[in-house]
Predicted model as a PDB file, atoms N, CA, C, CB and O in Angstrom, pLDDT in the B-factor column:
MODEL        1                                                                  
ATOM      1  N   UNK A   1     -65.711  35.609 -40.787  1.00 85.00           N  
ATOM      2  CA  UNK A   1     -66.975  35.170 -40.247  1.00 85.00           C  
ATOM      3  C   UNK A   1     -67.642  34.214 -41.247  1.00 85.00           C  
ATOM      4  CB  UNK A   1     -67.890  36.384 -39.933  1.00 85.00           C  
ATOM      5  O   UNK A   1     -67.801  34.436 -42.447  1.00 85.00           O  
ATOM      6  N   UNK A   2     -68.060  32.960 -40.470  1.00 88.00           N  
ATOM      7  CA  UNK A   2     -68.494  32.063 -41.481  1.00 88.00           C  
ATOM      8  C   UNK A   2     -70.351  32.536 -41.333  1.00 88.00           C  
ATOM      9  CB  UNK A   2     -67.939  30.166 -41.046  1.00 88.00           C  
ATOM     10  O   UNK A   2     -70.703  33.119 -40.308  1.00 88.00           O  
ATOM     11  N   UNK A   3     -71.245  32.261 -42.281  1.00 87.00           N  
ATOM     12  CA  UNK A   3     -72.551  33.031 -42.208  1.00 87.00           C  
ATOM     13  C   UNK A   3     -73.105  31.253 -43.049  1.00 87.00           C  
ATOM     14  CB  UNK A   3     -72.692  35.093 -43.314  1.00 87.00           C  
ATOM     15  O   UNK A   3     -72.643  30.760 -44.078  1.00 87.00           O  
ATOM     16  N   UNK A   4     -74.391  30.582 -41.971  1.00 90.00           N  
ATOM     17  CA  UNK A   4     -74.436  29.601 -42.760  1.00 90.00           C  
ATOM     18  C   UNK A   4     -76.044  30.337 -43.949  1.00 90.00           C  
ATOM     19  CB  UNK A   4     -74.610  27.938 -41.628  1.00 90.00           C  
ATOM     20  O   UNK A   4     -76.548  31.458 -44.024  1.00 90.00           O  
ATOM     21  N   UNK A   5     -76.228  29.527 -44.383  1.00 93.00           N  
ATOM     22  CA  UNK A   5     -77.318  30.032 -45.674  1.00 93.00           C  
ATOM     23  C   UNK A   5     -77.886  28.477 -46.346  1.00 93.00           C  
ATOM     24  CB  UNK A   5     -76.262  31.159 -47.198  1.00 93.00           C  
ATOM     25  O   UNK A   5     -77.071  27.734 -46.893  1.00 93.00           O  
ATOM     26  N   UNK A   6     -78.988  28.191 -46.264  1.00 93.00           N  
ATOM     27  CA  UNK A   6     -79.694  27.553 -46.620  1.00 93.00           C  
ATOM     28  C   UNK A   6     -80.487  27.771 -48.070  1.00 93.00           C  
ATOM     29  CB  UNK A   6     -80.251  27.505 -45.653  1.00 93.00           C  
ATOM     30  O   UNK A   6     -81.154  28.801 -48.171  1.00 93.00           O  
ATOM     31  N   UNK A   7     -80.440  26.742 -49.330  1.00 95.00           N  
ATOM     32  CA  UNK A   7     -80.942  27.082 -50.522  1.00 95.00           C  
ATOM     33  C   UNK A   7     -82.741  26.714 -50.555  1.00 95.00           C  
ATOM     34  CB  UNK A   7     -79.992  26.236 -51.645  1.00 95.00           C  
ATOM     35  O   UNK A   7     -83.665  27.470 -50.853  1.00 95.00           O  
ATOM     36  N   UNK A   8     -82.765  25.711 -50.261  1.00 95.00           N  
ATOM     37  CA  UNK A   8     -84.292  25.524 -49.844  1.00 95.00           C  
ATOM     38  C   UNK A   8     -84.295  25.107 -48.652  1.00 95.00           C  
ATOM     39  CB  UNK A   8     -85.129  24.583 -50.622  1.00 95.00           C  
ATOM     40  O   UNK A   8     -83.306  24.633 -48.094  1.00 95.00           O  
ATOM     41  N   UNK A   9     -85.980  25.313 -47.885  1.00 95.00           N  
ATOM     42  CA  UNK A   9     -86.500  24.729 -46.784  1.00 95.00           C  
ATOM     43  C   UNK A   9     -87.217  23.822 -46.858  1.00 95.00           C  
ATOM     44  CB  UNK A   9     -87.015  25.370 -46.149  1.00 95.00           C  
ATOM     45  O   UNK A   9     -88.372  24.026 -47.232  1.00 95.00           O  
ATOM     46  N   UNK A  10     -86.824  22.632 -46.561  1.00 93.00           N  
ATOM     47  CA  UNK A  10     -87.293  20.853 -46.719  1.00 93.00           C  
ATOM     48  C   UNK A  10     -88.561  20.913 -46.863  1.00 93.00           C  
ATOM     49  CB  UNK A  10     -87.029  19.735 -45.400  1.00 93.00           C  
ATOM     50  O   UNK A  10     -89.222  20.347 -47.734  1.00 93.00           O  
ATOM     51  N   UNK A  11     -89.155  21.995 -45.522  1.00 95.00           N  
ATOM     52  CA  UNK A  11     -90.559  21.658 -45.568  1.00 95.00           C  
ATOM     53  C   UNK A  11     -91.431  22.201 -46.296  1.00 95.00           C  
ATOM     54  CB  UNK A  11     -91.043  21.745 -44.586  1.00 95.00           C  
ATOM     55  O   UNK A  11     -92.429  21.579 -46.660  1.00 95.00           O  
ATOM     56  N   UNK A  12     -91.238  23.242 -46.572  1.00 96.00           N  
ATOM     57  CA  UNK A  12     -91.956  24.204 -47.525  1.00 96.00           C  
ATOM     58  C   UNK A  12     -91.730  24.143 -48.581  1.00 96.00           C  
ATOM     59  CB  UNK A  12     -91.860  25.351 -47.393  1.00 96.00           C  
ATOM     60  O   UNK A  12     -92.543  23.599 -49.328  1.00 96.00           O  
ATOM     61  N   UNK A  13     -90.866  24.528 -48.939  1.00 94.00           N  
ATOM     62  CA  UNK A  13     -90.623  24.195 -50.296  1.00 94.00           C  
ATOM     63  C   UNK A  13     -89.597  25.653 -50.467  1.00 94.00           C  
ATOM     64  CB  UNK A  13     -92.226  24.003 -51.381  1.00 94.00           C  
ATOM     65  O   UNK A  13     -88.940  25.669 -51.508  1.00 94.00           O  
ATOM     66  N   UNK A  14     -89.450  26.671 -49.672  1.00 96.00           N  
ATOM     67  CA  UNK A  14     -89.466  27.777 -50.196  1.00 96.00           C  
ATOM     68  C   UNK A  14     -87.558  28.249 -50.362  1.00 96.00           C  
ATOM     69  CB  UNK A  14     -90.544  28.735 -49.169  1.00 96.00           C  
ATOM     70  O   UNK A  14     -86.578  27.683 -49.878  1.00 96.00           O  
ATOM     71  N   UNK A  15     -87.615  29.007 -50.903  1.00 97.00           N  
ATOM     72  CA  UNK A  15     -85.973  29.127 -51.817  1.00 97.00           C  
ATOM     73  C   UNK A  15     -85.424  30.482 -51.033  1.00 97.00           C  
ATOM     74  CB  UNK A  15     -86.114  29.506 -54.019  1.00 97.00           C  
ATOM     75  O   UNK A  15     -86.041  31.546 -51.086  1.00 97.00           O  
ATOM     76  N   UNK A  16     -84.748  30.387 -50.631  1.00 97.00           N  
ATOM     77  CA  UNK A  16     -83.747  31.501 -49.736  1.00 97.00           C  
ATOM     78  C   UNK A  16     -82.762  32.288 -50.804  1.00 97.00           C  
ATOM     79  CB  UNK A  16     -82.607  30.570 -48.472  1.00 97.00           C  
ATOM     80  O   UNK A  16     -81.921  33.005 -50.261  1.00 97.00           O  
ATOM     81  N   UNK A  17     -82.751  32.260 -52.096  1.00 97.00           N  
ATOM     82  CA  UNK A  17     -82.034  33.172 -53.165  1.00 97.00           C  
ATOM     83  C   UNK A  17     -81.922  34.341 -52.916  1.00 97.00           C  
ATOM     84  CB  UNK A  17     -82.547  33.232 -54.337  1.00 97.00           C  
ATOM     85  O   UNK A  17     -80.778  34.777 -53.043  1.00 97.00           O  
ATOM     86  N   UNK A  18     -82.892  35.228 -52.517  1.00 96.00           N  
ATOM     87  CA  UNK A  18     -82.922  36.699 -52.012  1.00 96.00           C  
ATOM     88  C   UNK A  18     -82.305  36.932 -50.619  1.00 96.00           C  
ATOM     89  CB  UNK A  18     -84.397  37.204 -51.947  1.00 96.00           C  
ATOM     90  O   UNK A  18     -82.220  38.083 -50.192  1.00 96.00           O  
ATOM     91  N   UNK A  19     -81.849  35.822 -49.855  1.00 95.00           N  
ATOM     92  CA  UNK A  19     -81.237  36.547 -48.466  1.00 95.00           C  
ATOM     93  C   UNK A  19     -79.878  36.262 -48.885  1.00 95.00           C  
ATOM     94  CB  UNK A  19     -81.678  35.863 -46.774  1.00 95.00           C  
ATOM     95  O   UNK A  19     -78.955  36.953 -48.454  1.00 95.00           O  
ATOM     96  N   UNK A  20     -79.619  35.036 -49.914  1.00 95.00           N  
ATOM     97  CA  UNK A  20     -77.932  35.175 -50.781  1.00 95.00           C  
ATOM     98  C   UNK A  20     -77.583  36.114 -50.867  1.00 95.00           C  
ATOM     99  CB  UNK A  20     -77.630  34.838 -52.123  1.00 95.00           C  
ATOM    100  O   UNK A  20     -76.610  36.575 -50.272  1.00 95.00           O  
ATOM    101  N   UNK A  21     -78.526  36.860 -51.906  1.00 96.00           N  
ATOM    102  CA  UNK A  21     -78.563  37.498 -52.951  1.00 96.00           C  
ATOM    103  C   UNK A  21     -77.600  39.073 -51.881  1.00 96.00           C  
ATOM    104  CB  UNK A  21     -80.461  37.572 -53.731  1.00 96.00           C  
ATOM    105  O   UNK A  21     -76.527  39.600 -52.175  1.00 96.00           O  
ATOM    106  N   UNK A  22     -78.413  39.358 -50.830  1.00 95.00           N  
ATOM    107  CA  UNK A  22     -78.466  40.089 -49.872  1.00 95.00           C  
ATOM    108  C   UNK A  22     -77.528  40.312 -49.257  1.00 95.00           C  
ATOM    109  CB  UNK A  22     -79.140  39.840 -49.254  1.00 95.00           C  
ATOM    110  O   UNK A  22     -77.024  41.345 -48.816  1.00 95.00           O  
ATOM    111  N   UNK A  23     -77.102  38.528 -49.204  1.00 93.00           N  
ATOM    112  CA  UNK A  23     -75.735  38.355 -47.996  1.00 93.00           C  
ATOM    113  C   UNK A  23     -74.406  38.873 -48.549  1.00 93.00           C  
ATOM    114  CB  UNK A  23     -75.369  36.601 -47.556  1.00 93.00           C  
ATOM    115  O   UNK A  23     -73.453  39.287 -47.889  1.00 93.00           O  
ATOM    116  N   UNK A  24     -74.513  38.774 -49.890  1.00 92.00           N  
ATOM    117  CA  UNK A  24     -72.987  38.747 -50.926  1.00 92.00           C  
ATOM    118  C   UNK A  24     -73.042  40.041 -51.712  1.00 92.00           C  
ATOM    119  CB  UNK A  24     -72.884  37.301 -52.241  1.00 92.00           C  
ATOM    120  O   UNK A  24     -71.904  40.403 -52.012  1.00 92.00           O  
ATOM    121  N   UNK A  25     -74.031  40.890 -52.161  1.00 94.00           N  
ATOM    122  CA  UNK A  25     -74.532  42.127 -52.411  1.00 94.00           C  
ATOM    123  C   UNK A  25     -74.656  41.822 -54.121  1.00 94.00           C  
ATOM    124  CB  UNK A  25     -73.472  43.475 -51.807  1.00 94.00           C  
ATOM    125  O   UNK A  25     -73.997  42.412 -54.977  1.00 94.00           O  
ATOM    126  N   UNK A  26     -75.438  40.995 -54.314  1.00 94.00           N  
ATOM    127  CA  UNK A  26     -75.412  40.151 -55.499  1.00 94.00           C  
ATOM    128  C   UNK A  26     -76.742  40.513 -56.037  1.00 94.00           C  
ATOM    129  CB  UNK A  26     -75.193  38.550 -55.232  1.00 94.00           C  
ATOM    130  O   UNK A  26     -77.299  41.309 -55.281  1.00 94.00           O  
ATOM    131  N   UNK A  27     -77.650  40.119 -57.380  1.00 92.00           N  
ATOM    132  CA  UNK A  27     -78.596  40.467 -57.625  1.00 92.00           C  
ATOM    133  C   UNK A  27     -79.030  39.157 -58.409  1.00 92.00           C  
ATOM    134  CB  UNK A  27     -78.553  41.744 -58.151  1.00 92.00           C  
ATOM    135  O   UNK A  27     -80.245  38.961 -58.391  1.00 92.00           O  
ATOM    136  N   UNK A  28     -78.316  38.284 -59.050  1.00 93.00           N  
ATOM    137  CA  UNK A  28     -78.623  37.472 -60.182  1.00 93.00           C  
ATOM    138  C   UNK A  28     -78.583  36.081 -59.936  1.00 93.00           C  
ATOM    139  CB  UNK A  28     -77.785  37.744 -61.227  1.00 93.00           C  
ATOM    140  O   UNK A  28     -78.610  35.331 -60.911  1.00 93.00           O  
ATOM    141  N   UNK A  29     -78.506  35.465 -58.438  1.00 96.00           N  
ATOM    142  CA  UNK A  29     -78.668  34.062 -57.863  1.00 96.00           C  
ATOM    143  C   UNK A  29     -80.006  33.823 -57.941  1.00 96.00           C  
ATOM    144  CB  UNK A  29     -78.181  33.850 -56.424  1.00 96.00           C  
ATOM    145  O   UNK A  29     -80.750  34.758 -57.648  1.00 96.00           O  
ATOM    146  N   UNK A  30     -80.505  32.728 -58.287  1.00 97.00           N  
ATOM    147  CA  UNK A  30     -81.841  32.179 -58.225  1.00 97.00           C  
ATOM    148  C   UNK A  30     -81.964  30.804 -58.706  1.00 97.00           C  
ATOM    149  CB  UNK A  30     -82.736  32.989 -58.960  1.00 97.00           C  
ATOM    150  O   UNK A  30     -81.098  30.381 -59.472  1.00 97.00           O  
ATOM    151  N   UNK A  31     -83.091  29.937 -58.292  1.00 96.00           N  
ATOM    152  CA  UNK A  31     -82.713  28.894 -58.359  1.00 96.00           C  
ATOM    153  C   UNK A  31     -82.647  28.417 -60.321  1.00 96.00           C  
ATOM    154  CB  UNK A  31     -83.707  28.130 -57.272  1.00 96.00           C  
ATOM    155  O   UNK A  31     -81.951  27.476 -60.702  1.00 96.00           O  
ATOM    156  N   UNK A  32     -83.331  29.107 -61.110  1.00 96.00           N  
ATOM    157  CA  UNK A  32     -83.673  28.993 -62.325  1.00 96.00           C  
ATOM    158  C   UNK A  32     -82.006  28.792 -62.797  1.00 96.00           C  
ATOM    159  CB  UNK A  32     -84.658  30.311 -62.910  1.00 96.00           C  
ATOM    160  O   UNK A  32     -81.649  27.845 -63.497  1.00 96.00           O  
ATOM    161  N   UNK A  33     -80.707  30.255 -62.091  1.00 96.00           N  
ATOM    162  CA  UNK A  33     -79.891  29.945 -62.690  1.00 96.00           C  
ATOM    163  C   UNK A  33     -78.884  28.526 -62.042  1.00 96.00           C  
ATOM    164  CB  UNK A  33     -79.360  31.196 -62.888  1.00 96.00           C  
ATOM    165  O   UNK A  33     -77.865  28.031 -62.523  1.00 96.00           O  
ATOM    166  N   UNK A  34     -79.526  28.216 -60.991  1.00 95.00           N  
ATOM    167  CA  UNK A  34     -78.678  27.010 -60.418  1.00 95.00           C  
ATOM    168  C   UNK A  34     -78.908  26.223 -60.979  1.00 95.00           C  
ATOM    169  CB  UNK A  34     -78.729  26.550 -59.240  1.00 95.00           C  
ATOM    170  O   UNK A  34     -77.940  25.473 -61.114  1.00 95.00           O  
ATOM    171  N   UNK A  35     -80.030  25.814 -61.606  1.00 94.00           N  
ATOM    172  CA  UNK A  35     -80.792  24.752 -62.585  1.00 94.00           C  
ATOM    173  C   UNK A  35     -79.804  24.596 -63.932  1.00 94.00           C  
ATOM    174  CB  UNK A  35     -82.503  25.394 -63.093  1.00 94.00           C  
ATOM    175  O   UNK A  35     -79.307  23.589 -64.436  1.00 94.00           O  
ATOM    176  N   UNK A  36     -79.722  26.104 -64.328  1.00 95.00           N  
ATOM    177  CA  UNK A  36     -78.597  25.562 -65.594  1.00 95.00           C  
ATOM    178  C   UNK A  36     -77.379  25.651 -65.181  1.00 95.00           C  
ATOM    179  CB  UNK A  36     -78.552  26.375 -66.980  1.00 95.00           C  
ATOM    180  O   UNK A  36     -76.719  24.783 -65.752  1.00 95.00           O  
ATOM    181  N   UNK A  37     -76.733  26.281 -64.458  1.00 93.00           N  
ATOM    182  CA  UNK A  37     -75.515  26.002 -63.562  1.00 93.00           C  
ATOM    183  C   UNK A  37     -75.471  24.586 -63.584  1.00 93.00           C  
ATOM    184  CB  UNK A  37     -75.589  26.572 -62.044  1.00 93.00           C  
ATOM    185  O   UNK A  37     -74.330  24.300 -63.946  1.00 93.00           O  
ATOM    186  N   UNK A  38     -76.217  23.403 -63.355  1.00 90.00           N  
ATOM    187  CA  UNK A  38     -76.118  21.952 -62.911  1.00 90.00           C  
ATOM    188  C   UNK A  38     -75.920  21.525 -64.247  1.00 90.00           C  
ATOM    189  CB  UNK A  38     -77.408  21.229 -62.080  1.00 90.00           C  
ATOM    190  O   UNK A  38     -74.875  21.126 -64.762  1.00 90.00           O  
ATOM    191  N   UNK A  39     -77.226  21.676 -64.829  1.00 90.00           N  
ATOM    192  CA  UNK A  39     -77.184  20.982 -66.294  1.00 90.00           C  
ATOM    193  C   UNK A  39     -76.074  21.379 -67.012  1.00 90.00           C  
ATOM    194  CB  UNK A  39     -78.389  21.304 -67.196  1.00 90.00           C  
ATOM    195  O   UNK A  39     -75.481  20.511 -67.652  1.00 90.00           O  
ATOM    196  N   UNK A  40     -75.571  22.817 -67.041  1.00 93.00           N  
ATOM    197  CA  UNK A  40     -74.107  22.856 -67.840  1.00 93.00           C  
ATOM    198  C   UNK A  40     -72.931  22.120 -67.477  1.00 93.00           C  
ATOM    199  CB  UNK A  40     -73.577  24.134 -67.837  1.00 93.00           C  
ATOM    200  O   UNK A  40     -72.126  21.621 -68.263  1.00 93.00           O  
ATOM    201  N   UNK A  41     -72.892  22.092 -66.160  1.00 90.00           N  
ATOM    202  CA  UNK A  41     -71.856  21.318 -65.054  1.00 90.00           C  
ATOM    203  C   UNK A  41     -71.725  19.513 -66.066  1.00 90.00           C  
ATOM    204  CB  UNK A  41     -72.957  21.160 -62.848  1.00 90.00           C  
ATOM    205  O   UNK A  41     -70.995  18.951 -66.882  1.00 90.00           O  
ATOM    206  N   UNK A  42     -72.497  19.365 -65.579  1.00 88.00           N  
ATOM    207  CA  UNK A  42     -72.885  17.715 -66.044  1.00 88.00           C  
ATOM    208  C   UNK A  42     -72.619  17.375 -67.223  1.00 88.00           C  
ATOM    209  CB  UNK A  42     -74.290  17.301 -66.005  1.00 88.00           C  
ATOM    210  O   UNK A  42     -71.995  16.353 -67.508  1.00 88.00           O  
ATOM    211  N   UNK A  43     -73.178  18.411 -68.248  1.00 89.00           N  
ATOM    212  CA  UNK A  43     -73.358  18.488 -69.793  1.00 89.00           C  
ATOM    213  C   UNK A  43     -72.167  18.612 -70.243  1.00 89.00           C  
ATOM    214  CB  UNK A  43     -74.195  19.583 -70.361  1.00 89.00           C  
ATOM    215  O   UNK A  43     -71.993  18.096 -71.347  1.00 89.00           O  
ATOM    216  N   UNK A  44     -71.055  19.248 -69.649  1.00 92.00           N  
ATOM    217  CA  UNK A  44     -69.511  19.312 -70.274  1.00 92.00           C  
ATOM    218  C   UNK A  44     -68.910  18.154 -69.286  1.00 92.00           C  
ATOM    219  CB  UNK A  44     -68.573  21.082 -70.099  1.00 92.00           C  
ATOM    220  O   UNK A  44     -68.371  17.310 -70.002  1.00 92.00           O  
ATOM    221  N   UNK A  45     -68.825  17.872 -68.175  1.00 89.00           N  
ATOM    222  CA  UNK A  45     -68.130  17.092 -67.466  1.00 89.00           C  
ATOM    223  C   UNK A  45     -69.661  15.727 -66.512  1.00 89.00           C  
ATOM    224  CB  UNK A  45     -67.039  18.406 -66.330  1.00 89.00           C  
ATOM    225  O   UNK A  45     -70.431  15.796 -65.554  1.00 89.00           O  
ATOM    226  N   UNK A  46     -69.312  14.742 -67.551  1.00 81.00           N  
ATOM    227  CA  UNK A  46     -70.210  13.617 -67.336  1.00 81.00           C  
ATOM    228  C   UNK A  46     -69.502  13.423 -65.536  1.00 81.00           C  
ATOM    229  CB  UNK A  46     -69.947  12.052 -68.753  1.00 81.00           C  
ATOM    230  O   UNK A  46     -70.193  13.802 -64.591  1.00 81.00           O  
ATOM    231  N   UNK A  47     -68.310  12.897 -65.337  1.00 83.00           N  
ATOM    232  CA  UNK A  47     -67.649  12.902 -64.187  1.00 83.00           C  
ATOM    233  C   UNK A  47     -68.236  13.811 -63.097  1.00 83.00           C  
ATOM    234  CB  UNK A  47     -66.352  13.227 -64.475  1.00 83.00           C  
ATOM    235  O   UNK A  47     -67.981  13.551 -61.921  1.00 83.00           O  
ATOM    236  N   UNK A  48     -68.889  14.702 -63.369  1.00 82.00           N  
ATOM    237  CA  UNK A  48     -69.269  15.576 -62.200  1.00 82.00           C  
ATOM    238  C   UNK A  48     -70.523  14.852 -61.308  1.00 82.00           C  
ATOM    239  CB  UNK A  48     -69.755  17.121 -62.817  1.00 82.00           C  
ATOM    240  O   UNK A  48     -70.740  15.144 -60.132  1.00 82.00           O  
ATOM    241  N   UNK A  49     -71.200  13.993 -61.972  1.00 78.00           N  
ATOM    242  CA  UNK A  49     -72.257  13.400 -61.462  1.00 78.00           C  
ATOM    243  C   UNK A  49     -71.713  11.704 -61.118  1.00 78.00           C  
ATOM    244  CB  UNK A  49     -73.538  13.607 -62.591  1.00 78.00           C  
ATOM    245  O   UNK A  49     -71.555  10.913 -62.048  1.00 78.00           O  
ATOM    246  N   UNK A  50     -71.524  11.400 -60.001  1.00 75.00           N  
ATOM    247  CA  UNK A  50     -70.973   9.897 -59.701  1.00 75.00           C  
ATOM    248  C   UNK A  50     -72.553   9.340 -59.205  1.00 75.00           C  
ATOM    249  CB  UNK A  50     -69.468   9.780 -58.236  1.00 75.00           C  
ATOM    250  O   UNK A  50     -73.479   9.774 -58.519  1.00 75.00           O  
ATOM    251  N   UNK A  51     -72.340   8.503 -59.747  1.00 72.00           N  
ATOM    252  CA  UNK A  51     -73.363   7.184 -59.794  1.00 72.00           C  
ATOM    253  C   UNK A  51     -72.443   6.050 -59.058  1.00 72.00           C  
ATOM    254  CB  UNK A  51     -73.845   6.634 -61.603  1.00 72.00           C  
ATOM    255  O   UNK A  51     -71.262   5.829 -59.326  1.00 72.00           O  
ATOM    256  N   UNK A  52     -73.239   5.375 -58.067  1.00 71.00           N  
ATOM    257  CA  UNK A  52     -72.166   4.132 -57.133  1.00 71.00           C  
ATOM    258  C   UNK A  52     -72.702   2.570 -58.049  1.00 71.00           C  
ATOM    259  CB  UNK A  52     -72.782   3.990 -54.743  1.00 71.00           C  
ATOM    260  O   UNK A  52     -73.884   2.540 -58.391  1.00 71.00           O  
ATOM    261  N   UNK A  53     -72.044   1.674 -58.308  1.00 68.00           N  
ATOM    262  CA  UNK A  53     -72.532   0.596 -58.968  1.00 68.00           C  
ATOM    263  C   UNK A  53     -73.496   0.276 -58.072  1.00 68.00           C  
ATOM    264  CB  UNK A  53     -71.602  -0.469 -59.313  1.00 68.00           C  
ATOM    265  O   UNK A  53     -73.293   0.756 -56.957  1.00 68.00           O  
ATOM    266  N   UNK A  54     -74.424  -0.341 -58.182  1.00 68.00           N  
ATOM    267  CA  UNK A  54     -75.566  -1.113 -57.819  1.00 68.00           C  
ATOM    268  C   UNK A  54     -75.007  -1.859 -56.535  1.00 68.00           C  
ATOM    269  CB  UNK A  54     -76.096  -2.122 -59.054  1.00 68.00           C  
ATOM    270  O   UNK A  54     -75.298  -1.617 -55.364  1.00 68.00           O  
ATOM    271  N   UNK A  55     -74.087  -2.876 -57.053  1.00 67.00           N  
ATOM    272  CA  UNK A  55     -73.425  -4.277 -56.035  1.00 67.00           C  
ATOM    273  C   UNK A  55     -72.828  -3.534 -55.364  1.00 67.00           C  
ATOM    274  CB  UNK A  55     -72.383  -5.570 -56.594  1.00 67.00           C  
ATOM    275  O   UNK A  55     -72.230  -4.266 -54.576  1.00 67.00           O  
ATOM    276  N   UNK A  56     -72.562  -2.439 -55.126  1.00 61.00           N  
ATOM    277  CA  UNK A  56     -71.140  -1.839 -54.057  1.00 61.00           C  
ATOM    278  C   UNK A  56     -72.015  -2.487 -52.659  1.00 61.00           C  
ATOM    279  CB  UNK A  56     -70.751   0.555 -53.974  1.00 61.00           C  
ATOM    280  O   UNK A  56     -71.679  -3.412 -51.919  1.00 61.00           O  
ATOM    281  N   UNK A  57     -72.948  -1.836 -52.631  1.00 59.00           N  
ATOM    282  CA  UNK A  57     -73.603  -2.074 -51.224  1.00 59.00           C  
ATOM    283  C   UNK A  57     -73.623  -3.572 -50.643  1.00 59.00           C  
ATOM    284  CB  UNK A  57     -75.112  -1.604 -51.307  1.00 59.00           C  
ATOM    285  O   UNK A  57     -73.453  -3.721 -49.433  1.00 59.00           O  
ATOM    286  N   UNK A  58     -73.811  -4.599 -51.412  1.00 64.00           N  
ATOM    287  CA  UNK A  58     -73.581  -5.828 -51.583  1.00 64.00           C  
ATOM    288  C   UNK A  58     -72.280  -6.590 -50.784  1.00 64.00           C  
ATOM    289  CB  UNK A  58     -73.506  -5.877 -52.942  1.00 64.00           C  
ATOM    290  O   UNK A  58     -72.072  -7.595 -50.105  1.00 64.00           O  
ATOM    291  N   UNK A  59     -71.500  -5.330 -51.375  1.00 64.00           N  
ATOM    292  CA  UNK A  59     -70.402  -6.473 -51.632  1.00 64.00           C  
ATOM    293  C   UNK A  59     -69.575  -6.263 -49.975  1.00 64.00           C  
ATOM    294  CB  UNK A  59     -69.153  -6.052 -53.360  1.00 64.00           C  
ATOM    295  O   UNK A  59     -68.978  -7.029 -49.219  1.00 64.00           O  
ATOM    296  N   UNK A  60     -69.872  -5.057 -49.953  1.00 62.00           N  
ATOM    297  CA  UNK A  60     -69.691  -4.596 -48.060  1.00 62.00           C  
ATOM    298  C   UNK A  60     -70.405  -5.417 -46.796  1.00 62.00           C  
ATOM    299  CB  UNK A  60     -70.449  -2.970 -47.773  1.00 62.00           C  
ATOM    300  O   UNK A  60     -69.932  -5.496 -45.662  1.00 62.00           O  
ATOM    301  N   UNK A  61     -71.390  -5.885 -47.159  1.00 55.00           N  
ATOM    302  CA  UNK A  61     -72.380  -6.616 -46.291  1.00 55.00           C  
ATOM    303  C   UNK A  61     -71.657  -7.557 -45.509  1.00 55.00           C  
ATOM    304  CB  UNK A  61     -73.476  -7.339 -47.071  1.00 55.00           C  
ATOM    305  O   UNK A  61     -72.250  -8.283 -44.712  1.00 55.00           O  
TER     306      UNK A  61                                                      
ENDMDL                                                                          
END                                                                             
């Protein structure tokens, strides 16, 4: 069974971590640790974050 799950709500602002947390029988998801989850991600592997050159869009036109 696929179960979809949403991390924030666009409009509100508000963070769905506790129905994760709930769904997987987990206790320690939150967005504080996704925050360094990213920054560690990035911080060892620059490659994880792609940036498109500027001209790409350009050059398709």
């Amino acid at each position: 069974m696929i179960r979809k799950w949403h991390r924030v709500n666009a409009q509100n602002g508000a963070y769905y971590w506790k129905e994760l947390n709930q769904l997987i029988g987990c206790s320690n998801l939150s967005e504080e640790n996704f925050g360094v989850f990213v920054r560690q991600t990035i911080a060892e592997n620059y490659a994880a974050l792609y940036v498109e050159d500027s001209k790409y869009w350009q050059q398709i036109q």
